[in-house]
C-alpha positions in Angstrom: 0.0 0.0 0.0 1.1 3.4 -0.9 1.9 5.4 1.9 -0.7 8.5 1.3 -3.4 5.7 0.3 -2.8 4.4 3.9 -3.5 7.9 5.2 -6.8 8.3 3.6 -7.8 5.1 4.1 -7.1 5.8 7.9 -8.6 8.8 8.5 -12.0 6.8 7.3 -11.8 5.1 10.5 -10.8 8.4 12.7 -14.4 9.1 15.5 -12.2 12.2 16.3 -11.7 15.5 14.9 -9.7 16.6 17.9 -6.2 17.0 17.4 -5.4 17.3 20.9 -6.7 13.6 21.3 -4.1 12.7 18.6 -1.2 14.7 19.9 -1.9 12.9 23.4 -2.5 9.3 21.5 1.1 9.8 19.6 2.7 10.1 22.8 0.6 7.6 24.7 1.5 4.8 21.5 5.3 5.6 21.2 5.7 5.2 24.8 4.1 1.4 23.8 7.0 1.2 21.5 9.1 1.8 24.2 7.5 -0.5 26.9 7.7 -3.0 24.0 11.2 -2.9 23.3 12.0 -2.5 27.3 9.9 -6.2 27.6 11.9 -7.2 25.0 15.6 -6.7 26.7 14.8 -7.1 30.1 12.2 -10.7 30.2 12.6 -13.7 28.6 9.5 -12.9 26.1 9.7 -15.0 23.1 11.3 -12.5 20.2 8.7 -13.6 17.8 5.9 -12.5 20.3 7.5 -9.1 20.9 8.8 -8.5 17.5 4.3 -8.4 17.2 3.4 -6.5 19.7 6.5 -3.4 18.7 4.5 -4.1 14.7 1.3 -3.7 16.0 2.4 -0.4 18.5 4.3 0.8 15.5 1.3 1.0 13.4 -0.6 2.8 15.9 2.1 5.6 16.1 1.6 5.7 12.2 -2.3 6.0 12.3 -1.7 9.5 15.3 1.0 10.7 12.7 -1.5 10.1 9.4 -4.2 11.6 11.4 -1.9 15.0 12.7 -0.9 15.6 9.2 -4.3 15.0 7.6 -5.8 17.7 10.5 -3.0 19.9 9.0 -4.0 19.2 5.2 -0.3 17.3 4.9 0.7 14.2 2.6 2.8 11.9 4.2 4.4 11.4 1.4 5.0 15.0 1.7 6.5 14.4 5.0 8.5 11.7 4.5 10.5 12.9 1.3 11.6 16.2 3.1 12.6 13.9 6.1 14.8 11.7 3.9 16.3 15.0 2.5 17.1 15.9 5.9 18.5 12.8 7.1 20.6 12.6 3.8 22.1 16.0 4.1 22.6 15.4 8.0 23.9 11.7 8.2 25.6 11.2 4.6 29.0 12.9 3.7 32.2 12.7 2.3 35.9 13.3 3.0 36.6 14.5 -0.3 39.6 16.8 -0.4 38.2 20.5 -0.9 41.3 22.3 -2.4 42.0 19.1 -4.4 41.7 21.2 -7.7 43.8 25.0 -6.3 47.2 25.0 -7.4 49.4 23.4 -4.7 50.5 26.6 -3.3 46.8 27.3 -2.2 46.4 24.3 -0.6 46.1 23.4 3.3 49.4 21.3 4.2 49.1 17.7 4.6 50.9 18.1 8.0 51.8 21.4 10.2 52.0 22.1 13.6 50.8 25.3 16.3 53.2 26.7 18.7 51.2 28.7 21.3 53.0 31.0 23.0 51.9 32.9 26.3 53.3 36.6 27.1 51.0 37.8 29.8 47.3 37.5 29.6 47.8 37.2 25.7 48.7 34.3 23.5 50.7 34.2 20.1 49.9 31.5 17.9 53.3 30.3 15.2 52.1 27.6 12.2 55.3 25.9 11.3 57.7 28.8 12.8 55.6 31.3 10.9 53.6 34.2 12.9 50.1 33.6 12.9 47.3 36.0 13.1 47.4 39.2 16.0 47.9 37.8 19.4 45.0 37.3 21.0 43.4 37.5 24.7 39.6 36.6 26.3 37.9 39.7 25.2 36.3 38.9 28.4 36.0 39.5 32.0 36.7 35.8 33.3 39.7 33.8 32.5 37.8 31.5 30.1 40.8 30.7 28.0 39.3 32.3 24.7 42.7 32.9 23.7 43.2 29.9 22.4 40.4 29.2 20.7 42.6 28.9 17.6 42.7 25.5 18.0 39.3 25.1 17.0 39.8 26.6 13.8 42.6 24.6 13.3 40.6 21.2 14.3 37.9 22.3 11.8 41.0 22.2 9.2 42.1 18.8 10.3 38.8 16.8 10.4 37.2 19.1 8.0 39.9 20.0 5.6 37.5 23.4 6.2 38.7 26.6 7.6 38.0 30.2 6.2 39.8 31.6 9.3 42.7 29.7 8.7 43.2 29.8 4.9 43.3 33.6 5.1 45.2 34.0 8.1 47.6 31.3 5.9 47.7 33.2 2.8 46.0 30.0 1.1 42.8 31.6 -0.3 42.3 30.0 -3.8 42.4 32.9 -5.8 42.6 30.7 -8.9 38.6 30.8 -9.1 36.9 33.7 -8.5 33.8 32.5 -7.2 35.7 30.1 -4.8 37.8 33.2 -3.2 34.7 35.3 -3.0 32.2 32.8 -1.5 34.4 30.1 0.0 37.0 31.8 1.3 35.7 35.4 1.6 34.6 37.2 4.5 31.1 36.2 4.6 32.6 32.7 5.5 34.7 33.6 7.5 32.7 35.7 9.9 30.5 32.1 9.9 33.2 30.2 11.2 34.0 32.8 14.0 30.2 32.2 14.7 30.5 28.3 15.4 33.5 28.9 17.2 31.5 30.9 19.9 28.9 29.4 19.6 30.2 25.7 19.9 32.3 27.1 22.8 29.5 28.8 24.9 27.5 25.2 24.5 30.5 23.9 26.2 30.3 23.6 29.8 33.5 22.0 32.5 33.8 19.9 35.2 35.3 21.1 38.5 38.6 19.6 37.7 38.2 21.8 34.2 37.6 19.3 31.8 35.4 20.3 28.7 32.0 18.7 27.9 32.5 18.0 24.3 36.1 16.8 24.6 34.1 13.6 24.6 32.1 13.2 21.5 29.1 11.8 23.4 28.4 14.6 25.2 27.8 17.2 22.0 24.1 17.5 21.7 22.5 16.5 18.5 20.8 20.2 18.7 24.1 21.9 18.1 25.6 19.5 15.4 22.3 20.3 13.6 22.2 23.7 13.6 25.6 23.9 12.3 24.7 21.8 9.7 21.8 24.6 9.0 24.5 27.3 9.3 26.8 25.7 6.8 24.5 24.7 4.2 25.2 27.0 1.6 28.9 25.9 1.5 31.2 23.3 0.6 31.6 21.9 4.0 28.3 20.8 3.6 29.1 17.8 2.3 30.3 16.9 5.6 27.8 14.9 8.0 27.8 15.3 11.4 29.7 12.2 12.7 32.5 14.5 11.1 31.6 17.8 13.1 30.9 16.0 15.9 34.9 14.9 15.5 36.4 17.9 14.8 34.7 19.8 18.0 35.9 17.0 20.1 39.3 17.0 19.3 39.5 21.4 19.0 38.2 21.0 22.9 40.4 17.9 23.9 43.5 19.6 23.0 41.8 23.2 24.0 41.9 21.3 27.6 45.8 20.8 27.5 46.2 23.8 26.2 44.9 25.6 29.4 46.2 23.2 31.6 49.8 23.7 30.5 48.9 27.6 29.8 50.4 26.7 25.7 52.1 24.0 24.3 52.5 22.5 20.7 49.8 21.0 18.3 50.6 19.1 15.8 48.1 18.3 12.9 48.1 15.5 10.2 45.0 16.1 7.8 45.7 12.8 6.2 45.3 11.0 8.9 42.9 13.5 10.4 44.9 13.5 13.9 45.8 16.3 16.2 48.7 15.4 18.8 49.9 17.4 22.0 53.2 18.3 23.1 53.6 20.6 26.0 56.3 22.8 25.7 
């Protein structure tokens, strides 16, 4: 049966016009699912028995859902394409080298490595020996370690092979195509990363020994990785899922961590292997 055939044919046998009563009966049938599948792991219920009753609660979730979109005068079909092209464009992605095509010399390195250097309350930041950027303090009335927050850009580069903030600091900008130095690399961009860098980083939160959050990959909600996906759809970097953001803020916080907790230190970066490695100084 064809899935908007199903939805007619269900609201037929709807006594309700109410869509309160099927809000409350979506919630009341997926937390069947869930009693199902708890059944299911903790007794010793025959799986053929269970596998039944999770069908038969399963189809009951799908008559609420039919009967909320019909109230609302939408095709499930409707619904379920745009879902896929969600899930797609959140869950499937490549590695695919983005400078593969610029000239070699506007290229990220395959390997380089971050030298950041304390002189008061500021940090200076070297990439292979070479001064990097202004150098750079909180811009904020606790000590919340902003300063080094080039790291993150830097682990963006890594996992990503994306970074408008380093590329230009680098010199790397690929000038060869005009549209790819204007929208890629340009300022636009670049102000966008700045924004996922801030925003990532107030999401954060520490333990009282000072560890971050989201240096374990587990803890970075599904909220954030989705709306950076949102942020960044108009770009190349889309066609990175969030497994692979979800990678690249975990390592930009796990070696954020040793960063503060040896007040600088040395990063180095392999974007073959996609690696970043400490070395305190």
């Amino acid at each position: 049966m064809k899935i908007d055939e199903y939805q007619r044919q269900a609201h037929k046998t709807a006594k309700s016009r109410d869509i309160e009563v099927f809000t409350l009966g979506l919630f009341g049938e997926a937390g069947s699912v869930a009693s199902s599948i708890k059944k299911l792991k903790r007794e010793n219920t025959a799986a053929k028995v269970v596998k039944d009753e999770i069908a038969t609660e399963l189809g009951d979730v799908l008559w609420y859902v039919a009967e909320i979109a019909t109230h609302y005068d939408i095709q499930l079909s409707e619904i379920a394409e745009k879902n896929l092209e969600k899930s797609r464009y959140l869950f499937n992605g490549n590695d695919e080298q983005l400078d593969a095509k610029a000239p070699k010399d506007q290229r990220f390195p395959e390997k380089f490595s971050l030298t950041f250097e304390p002189s008061g309350a500021k940090v200076h930041i070297r990439v292979n020996g070479v001064p990097f950027g202004d150098e750079l303090d909180d811009n904020a009335h606790n000590d919340d370690g902003y300063r080094f927050h080039d790291v993150f850009h830097f682990a963006y580069m890594t996992r990503l092979g994306w970074s408008p903030v380093a590329r230009q600091q680098l010199g790397l900008k690929r000038k060869y195509n005009t549209d790819i130095d204007r929208i890629e690399d340009g300022a636009r961009s670049v102000f966008l990363e700045e924004g996922i860098s801030v925003f990532v980083f107030n999401q954060n939160t520490c333990t009282a020994e000072g560890v971050s959050a989201f240096s374990d990959r587990r803890n970075i909600p599904f909220s954030v990785l989705s709306a950076i996906k949102v942020m960044t759809k108009g770009l190349e970097v889309r066609n990175r899922d969030i497994t692979a953001w979800r990678d690249a803020i975990a390592m930009g916080f796990q070696n954020f961590d040793k960063l503060m907790s040896n007040n600088g230190g040395r990063v180095s970066c392999d974007m073959v292997t996609k690696k970043m490695k400490f070395d305190a100084r």
